[in-house]
C-alpha positions in Angstrom: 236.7 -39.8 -18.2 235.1 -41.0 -21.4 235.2 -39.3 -24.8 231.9 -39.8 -27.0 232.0 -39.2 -30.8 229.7 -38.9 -33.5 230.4 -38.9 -37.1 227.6 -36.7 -39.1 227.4 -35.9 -42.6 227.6 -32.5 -41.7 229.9 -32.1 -38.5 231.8 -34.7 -35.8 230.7 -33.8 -32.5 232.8 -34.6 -29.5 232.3 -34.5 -26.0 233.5 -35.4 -22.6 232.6 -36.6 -19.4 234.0 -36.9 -16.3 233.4 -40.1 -14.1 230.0 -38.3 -12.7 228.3 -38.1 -16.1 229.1 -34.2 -16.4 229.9 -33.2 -20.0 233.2 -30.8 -19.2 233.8 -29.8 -22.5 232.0 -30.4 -26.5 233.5 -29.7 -29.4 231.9 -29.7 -33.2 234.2 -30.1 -36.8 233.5 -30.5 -40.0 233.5 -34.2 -40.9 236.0 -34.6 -43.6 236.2 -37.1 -46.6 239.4 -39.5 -44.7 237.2 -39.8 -41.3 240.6 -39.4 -39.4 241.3 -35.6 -39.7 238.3 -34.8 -38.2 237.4 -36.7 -35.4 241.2 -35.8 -34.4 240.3 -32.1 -34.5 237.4 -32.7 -32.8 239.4 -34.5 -30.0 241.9 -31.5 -30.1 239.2 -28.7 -29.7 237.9 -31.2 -26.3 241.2 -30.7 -24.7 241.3 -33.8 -22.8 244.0 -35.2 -20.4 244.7 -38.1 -22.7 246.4 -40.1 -19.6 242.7 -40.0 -17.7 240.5 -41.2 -20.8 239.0 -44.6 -20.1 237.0 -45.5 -23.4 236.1 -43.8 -26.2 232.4 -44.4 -27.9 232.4 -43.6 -31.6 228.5 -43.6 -33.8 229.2 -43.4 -37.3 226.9 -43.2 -39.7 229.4 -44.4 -43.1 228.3 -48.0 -43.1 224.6 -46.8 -43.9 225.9 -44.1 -46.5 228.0 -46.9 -48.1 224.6 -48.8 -48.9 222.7 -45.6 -49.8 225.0 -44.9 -52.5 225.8 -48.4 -53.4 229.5 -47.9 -53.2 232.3 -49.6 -51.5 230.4 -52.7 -51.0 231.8 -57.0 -51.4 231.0 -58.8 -53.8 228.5 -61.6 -51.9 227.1 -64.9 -51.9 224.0 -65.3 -50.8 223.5 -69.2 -49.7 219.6 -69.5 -48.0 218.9 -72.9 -46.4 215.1 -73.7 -47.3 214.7 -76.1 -50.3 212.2 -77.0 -51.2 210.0 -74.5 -49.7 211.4 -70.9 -50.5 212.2 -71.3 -54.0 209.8 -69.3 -55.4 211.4 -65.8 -54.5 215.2 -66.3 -54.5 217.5 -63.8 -52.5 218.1 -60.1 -53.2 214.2 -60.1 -55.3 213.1 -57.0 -54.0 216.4 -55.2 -53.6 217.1 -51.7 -55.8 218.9 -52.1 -59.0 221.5 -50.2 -57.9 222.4 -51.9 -54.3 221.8 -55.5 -56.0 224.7 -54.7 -58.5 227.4 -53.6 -56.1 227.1 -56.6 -54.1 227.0 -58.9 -57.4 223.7 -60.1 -57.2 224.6 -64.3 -56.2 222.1 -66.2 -54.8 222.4 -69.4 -53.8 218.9 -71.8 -52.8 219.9 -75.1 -50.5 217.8 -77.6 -48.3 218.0 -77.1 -44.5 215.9 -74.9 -42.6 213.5 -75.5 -39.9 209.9 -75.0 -38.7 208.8 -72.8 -36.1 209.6 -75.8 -33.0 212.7 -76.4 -34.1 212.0 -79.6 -35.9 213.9 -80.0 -39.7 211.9 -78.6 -42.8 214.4 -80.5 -44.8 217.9 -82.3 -44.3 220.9 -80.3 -45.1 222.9 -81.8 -48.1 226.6 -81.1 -47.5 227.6 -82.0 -51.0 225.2 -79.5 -52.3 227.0 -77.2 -50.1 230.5 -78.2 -51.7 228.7 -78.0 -55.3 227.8 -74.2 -53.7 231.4 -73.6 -52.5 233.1 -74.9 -55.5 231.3 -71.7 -57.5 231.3 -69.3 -54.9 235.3 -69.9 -55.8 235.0 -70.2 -59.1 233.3 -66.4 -59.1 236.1 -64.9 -56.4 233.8 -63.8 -54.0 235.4 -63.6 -50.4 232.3 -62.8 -48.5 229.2 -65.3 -47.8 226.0 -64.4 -46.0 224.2 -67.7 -45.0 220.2 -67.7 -44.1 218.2 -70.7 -42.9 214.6 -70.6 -42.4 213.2 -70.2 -38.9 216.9 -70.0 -37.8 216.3 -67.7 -34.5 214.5 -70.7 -32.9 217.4 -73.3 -34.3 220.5 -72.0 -35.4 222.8 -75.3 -36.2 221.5 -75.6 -39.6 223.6 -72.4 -40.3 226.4 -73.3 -38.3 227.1 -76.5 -39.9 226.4 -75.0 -43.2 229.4 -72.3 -42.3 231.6 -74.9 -41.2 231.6 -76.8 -44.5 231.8 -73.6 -46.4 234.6 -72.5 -44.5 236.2 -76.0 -45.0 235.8 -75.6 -48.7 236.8 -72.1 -49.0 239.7 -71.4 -46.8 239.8 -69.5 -43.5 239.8 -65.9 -44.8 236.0 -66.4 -45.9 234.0 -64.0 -44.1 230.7 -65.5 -43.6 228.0 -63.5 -41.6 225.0 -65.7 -40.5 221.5 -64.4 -40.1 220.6 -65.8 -36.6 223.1 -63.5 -35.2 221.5 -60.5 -37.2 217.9 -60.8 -37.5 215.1 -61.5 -36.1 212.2 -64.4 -37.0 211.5 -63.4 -40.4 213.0 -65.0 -43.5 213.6 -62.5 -45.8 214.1 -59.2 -44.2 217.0 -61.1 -41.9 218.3 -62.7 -45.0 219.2 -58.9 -46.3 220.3 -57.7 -43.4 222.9 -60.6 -43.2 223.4 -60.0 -46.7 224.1 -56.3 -46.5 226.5 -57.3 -43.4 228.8 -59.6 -45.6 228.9 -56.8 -48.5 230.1 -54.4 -45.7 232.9 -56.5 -43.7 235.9 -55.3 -45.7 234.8 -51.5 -45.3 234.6 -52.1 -41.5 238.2 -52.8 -41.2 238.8 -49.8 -42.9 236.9 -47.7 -40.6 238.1 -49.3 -37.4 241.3 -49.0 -38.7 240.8 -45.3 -39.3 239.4 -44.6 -36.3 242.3 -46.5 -34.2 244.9 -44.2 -36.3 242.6 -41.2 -35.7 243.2 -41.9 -31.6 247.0 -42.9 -31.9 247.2 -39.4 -33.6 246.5 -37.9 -30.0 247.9 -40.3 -27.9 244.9 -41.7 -26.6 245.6 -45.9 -25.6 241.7 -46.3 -23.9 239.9 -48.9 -25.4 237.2 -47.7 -28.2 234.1 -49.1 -28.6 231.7 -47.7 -31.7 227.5 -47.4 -31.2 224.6 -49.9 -32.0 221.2 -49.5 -33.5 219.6 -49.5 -29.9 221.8 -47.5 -27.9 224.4 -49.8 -26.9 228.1 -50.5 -27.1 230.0 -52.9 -29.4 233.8 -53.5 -29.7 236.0 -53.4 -32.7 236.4 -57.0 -33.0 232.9 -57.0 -33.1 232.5 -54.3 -35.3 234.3 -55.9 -37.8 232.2 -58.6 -37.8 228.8 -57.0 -37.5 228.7 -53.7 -39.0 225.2 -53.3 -40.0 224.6 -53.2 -36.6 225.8 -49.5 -36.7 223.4 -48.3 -39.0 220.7 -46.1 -36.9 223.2 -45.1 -34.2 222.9 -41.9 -34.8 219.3 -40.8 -34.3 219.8 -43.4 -31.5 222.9 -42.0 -29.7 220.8 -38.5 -30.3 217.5 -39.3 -28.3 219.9 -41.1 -25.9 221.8 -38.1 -25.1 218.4 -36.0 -25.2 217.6 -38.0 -22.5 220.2 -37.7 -20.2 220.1 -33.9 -20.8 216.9 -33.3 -20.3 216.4 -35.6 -17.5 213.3 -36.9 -18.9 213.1 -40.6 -19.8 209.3 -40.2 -21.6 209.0 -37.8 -24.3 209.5 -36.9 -28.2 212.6 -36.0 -29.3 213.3 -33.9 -32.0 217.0 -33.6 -33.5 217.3 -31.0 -36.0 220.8 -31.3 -38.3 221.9 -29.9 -41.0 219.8 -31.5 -44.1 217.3 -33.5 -41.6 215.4 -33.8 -38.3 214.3 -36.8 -36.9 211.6 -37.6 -34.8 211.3 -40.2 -32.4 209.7 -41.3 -28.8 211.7 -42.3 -25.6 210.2 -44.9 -23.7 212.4 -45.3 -20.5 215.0 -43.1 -21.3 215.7 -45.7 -24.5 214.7 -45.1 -28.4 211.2 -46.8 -29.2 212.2 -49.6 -31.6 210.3 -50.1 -34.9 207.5 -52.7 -34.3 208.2 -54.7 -37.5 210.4 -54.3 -40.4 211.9 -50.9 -41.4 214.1 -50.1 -44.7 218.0 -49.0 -45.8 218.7 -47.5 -48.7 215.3 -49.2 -49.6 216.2 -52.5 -48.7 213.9 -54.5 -46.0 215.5 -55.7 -42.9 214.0 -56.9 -39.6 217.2 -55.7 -37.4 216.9 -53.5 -34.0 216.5 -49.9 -35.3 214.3 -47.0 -33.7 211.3 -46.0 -34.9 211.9 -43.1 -36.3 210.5 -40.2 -38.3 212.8 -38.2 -40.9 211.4 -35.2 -42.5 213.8 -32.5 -44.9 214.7 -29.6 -42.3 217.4 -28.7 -41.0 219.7 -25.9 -40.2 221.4 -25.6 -43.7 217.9 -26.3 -45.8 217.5 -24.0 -48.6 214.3 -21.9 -48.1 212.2 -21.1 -51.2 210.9 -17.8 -52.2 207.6 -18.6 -51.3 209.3 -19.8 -47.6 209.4 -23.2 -48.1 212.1 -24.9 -46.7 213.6 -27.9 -47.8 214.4 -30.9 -48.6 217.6 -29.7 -50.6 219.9 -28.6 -47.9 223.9 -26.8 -48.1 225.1 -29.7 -46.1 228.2 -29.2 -44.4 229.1 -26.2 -46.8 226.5 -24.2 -44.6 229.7 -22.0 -43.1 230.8 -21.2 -46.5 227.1 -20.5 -48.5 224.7 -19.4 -45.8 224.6 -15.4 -45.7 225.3 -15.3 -42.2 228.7 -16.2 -43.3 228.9 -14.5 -46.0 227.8 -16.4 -48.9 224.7 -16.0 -51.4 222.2 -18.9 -50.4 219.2 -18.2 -48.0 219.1 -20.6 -45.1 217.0 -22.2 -42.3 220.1 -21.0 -40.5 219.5 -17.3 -41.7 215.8 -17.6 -40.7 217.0 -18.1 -37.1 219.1 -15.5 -37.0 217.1 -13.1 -38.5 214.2 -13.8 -36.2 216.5 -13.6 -32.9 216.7 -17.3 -31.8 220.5 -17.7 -32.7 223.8 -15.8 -32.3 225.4 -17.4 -35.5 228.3 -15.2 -37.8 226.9 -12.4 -38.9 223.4 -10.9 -38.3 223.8 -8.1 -40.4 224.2 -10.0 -43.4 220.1 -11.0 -42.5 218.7 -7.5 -41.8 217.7 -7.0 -45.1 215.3 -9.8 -44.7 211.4 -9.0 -44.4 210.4 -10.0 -41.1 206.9 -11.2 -41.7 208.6 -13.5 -44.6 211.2 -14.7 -41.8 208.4 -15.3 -39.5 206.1 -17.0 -42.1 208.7 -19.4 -43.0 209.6 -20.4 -39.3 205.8 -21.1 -38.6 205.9 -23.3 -41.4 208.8 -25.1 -40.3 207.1 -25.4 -36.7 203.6 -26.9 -38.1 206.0 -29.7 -39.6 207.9 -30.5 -37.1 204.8 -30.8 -34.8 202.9 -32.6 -37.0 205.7 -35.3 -36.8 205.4 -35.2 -33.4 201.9 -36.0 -33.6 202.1 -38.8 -36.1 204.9 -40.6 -34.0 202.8 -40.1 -30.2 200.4 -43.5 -29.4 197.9 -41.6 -27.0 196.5 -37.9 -26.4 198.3 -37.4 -23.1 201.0 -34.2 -23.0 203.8 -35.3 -24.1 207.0 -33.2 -23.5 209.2 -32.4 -26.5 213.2 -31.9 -25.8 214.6 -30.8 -29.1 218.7 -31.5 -29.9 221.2 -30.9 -32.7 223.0 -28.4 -34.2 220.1 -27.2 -35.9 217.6 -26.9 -32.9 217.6 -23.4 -32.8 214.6 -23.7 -35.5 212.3 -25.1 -32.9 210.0 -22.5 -31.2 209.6 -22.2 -27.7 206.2 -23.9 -28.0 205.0 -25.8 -31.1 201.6 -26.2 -32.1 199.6 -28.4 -30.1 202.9 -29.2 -27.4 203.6 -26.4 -24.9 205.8 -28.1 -22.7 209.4 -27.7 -25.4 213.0 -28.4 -23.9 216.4 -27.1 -25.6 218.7 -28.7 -22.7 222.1 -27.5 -22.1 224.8 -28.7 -24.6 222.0 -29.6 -27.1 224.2 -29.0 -30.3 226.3 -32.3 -29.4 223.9 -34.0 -27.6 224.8 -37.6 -30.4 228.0 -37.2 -28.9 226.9 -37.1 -25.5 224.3 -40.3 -25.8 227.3 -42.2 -27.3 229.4 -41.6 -24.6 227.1 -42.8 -21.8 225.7 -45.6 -23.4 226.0 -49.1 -22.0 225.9 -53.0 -22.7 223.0 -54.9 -23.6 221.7 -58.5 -24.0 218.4 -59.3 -25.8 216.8 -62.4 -26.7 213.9 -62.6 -29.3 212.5 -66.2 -30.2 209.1 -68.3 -29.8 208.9 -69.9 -26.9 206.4 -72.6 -25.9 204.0 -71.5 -23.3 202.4 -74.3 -21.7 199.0 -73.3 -19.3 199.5 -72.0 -16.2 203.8 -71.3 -17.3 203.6 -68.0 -18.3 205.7 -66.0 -15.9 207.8 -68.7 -15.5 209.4 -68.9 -19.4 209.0 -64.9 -19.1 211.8 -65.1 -16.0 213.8 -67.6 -18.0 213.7 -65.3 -21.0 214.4 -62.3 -18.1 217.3 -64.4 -17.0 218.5 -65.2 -20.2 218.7 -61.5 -21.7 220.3 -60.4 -18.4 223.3 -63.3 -18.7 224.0 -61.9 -22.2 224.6 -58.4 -21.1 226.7 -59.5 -18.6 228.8 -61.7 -21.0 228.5 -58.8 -23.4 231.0 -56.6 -20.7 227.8 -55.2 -18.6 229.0 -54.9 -15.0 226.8 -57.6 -13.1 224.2 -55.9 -10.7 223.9 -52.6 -12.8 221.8 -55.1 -15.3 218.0 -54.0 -15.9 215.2 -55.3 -18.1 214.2 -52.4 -20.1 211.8 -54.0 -22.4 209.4 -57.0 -22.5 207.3 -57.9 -25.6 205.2 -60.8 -26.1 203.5 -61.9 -29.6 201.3 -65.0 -28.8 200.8 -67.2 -32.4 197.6 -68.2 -32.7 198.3 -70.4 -35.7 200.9 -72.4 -33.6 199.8 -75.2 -31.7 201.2 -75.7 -28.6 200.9 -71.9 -27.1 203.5 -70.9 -28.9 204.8 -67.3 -28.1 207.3 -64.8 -29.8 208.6 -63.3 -26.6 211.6 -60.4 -26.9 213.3 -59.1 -23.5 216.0 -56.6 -23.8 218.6 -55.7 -21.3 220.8 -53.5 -20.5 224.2 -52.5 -18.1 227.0 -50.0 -17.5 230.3 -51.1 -19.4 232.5 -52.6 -16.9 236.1 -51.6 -18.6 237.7 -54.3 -16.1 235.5 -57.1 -17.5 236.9 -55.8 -21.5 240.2 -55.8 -20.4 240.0 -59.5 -19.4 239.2 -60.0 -23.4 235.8 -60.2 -23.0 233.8 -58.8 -26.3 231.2 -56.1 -25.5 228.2 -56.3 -28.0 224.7 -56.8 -27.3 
């Protein structure tokens, strides 16, 4: 049996499944300030015989709400290996005010880096390094994020550069580097890696929390917590990587809309309590975002999905002229929306009023005017199905399977889509895509493609991807390719060829328990 959690800023589902992927029983609570006390509840309403839970799969959403509100972040240094040619816009230039000053705001420029083959764009200077280390000390600051140009295609610039640093600094240095993070570009990996080092400290906090919240009902199964893209990491690497957490749950949503549904092609719409997010599945996985996408308006270039957020959701305050949103109760929804007894008019009152939910009390909504009720809903459709329409790539039907808590404010049939799903156990389906999801491998870097070589660098790319899922803790032979890109760049001599391959296993727990590390 495996447990899957998901921590909301509104409510923790839970829910578990038995060895044939059958959810047995789903529990919601609300999320609570100390994380512990309510996953714990959560666990308690499942009911689970603690002595047959293998794993436990957690998606949390606190490391991104750390950034947002620029709180509870490290101090960090920012060292970038690139002299003499990045000098002109130094580290953290385009981050918010706000986010730039919790994490201190040190930037560090150094030769090293490489060009696109691999070949140095300058020599790295190690006693520029020490000159770097000896103020990183000086300022106190216990986390370093290091950055080297063109460091996907040649990483031992960066690795060489940790090693002095740590030599300089001491062991307990946590240093994140941004091969491990990003992907080709300079900049939007360099924050990434940079918003990873602020967050290290934090994550061993929340692993921590979440290892107490499991003790506190005996459960001893291994826990693993959610990535960007749908698969599993462990709390060692967790620690060390915790901004790969950060869209895990929109993912672990249209994941578990998947599996419920049965439908590995379609839109999924997953309606919460302050917003619904739109996205496409493509294989049963989350479309990724083609290029770079933002946090907390920050650019990064890590695996995320390419999704669509708009300001509905079940506890969205509706206007007098029936407007809803973007302003939403939150998780106070059971204490101010009249349906349970308190004074503020809901999207959750709409639905209640209008028939499509059995939620507290409807007499508290009779009073409502029905065309006003029904107005307002019609609204809310047009926008969701506009946002369906903005996030489809061709005219063909597309089937729309909508999830969360506050799906019960998608109609039967939106405009322009006929073919809507609400599958069973929809309320908790994040909780349900986090506990099946699996291992994966990827590899993303520019190959040369010499005439007449294509599909064989695309098998050793294949071959690749598939050895690092299976050193991730994928079982080997339950391994697939799930997706293949190739950018050719015609500026690089040489055919020179951006190729990305993802892919993906089923967590073998035997393989863990040898000390393997599961992360993709």
């Amino acid at each position: 049996m495996r447990i899957g959690i998901d921590v909301g800023g509104t409510n923790t589902d839970a829910a578990l499944l038995g060895d044939d992927d059958r959810v047995i029983s789903a529990a919601k609570s609300p999320t609570t300030p100390d994380i512990t006390s309510g996953v714990t509840a959560a666990i308690r309403d499942l009911d689970p015989p603690v002595d047959q839970v293998t794993a436990v799969m957690i998606g949390t959403t606190h490391f991104l709400n750390a950034l947002i509100e620029g709180a509870r972040l490290a101090p960090v240094a920012a060292v970038r290996l690139g002299l003499p040619a990045t000098a002109a816009l130094p580290p953290m230039t385009d981050w918010p005010e706000r986010q730039r000053a919790a994490v201190g705001g040190h930037g560090y420029l150094c030769h090293g880096g490489r060009e696109y083959d691999g070949r140095p764009l300058s020599p790295l200077d190690p006693d520029e390094l020490k000159r770097t280390a000896a103020d990183i000390a000086a300022k106190e600051l216990g986390s370093v994020a290091i950055s080297s140009v063109f460091s996907p295609v040649a990483e031992d610039d960066e690795r060489r550069a940790a090693d002095i640093l740590r030599g300089e600094l001491g062991p307990g240095v946590h240093i994140s580097l941004s091969h491990e993070l990003g992907r080709i570009g300079l900049l939007a990996r360099e924050n990434a890696t940079i918003i990873n080092a602020a967050l290290r400290d934090l994550a061993a906090q929340i692993v921590e929390s979440f290892g107490k919240a499991l003790a506190e009902v005996s459960i001893t199964a291994p826990f693993f917590l959610s990535q960007n893209d749908g698969t599993l990491m462990d709390v060692d690497f967790a620690r060390t990587y915790p901004v790969a957490t950060f869209a895990s749950g929109p993912t672990n949503s249209m994941r578990g809309a998947a599996f419920l549904s049965g439908l590995g092609d379609c839109a999924v719409v997953d309606v919460g309590g302050t917003t619904a997010d739109v996205g496409i599945l493509q294989g049963g996985f989350p479309r990724e975002a083609a290029g770079e996408s933002e946090a907390a308006g920050i650019r990064t270039n890590f695996r995320i999905p390419d999704v669509l957020s708009l300001g509905i959701g079940g506890g969205s305050l509706v206007a007098a002229d029936g407007g809803t949103g973007p302003r939403s109760v939150g998780y106070r929804l059971i204490e101010e929306a009249l349906v349970f007894g308190g004074s503020t008019l809901t999207a959750t009152d709409l639905a209640v009023a209008a028939g499509r939910a059995d939620i507290g009390d409807r007499a508290r909504v009779a009073h409502l005017d029905r065309e006003f009720v029904d107005r307002s809903l019609a609204r809310i459709a047009e926008r969701l199905a506009e946002s369906v329409d903005r996030m489809r790539t061709s005219a063909a039907p597309l089937p729309v399977v909508a999830v969360g808590g506050g799906s019960v404010l998608v109609p039967d049939v939106l405009p322009g889509f006929d073919d809507v799903r609400l599958p069973g156990n929809f309320g908790v389906a994040n909780a349900v895509g986090a506990a099946i999801a699996q291992v994966g491998g990827e590899v993303d870097r520019v190959f040369q493609v010499p005439d007449g070589k294509r599909a064989s660098v695309l098998a050793q790319a294949r071959e690749e991807a598939v050895g690092r899922a299976e050193e991730a803790g994928a079982r080997r032979g339950s391994v697939r390719v799930v997706d293949i890109e190739e950018v050719p760049l015609a500026y690089l001599p040489g055919g020179a060829t951006r190729i990305r391959v993802k892919a993906v296993g089923d967590l073998d727990l035997n393989h863990i328990k040898t000390g393997a590390t599961a992360h993709a």
